[in-house]
C-alpha positions in Angstrom: 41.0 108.8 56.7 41.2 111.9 58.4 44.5 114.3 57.8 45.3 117.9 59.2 44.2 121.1 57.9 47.8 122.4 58.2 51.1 120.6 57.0 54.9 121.3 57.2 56.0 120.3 53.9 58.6 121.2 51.5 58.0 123.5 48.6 59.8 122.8 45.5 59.5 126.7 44.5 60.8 128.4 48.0 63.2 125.2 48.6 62.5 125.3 52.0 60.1 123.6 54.4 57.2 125.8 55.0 53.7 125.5 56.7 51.1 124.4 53.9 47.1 124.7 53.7 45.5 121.4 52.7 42.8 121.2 50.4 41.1 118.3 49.0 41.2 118.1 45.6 39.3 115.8 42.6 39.4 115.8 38.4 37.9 118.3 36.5 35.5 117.5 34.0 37.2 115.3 31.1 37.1 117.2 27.8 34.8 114.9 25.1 36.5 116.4 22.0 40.1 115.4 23.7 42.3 113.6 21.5 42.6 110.7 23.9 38.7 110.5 24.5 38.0 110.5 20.7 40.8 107.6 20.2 38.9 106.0 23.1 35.1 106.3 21.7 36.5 105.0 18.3 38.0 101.5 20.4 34.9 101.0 21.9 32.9 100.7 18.9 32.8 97.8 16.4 33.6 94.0 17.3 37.6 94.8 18.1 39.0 96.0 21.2 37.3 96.3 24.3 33.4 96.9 24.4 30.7 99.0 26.5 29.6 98.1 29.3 31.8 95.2 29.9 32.9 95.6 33.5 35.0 93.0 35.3 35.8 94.5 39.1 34.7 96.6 41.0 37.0 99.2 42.2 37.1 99.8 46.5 39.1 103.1 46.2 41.6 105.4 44.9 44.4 106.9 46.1 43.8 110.2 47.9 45.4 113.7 46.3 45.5 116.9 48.3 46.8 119.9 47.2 48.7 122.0 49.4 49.5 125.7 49.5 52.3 127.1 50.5 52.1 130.3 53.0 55.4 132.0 52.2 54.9 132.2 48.5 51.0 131.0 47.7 51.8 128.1 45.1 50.2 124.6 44.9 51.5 121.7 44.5 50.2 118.2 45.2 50.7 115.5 47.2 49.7 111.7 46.9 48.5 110.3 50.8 49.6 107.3 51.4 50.0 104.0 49.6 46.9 102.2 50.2 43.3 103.3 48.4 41.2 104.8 50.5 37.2 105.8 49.9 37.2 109.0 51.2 39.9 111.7 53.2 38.5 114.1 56.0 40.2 117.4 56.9 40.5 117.7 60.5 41.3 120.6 62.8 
């Protein structure tokens, strides 16, 4: 999918439309000590729950995130593209 380098868009801080740099954007690492991971690790183990390494679909794509930048004032703030899943976005001139 291929989407501008440059978007009008609205930014919630300067509650105005400005012009807006588009960046890709993915997850950071996920913390292994989280309290959600460690509730996780503990489901997976023993004969309740759901187990490792039991995978039932495979997943086509996600839904793309870009994070844009606001010229006037330099805060981020994202935006979802689209509503279908899409492997992967490409930043065009």
């Amino acid at each position: 999918m291929k989407y501008p380098k440059e978007v009008n868009a609205y930014c919630p801080y300067c509650k105005s439309h400005q012009p807006h740099k588009v960046k890709g954007w993915t997850k950071g690492r996920a913390r292994s000590m989280a309290v959600g991971t460690r509730s996780h690790e503990r489901s997976l183990t023993g004969h309740g729950s759901k187990r490792a390494g039991v995978k039932s679909v495979k997943k086509q794509g996600k839904r793309q995130v870009v994070m844009l930048t606001c010229s006037k004032c330099s805060k981020k703030h994202p935006r979802t593209i689209g509503a279908r899943t899409t492997k992967k976005i490409e930043l065009k001139q």
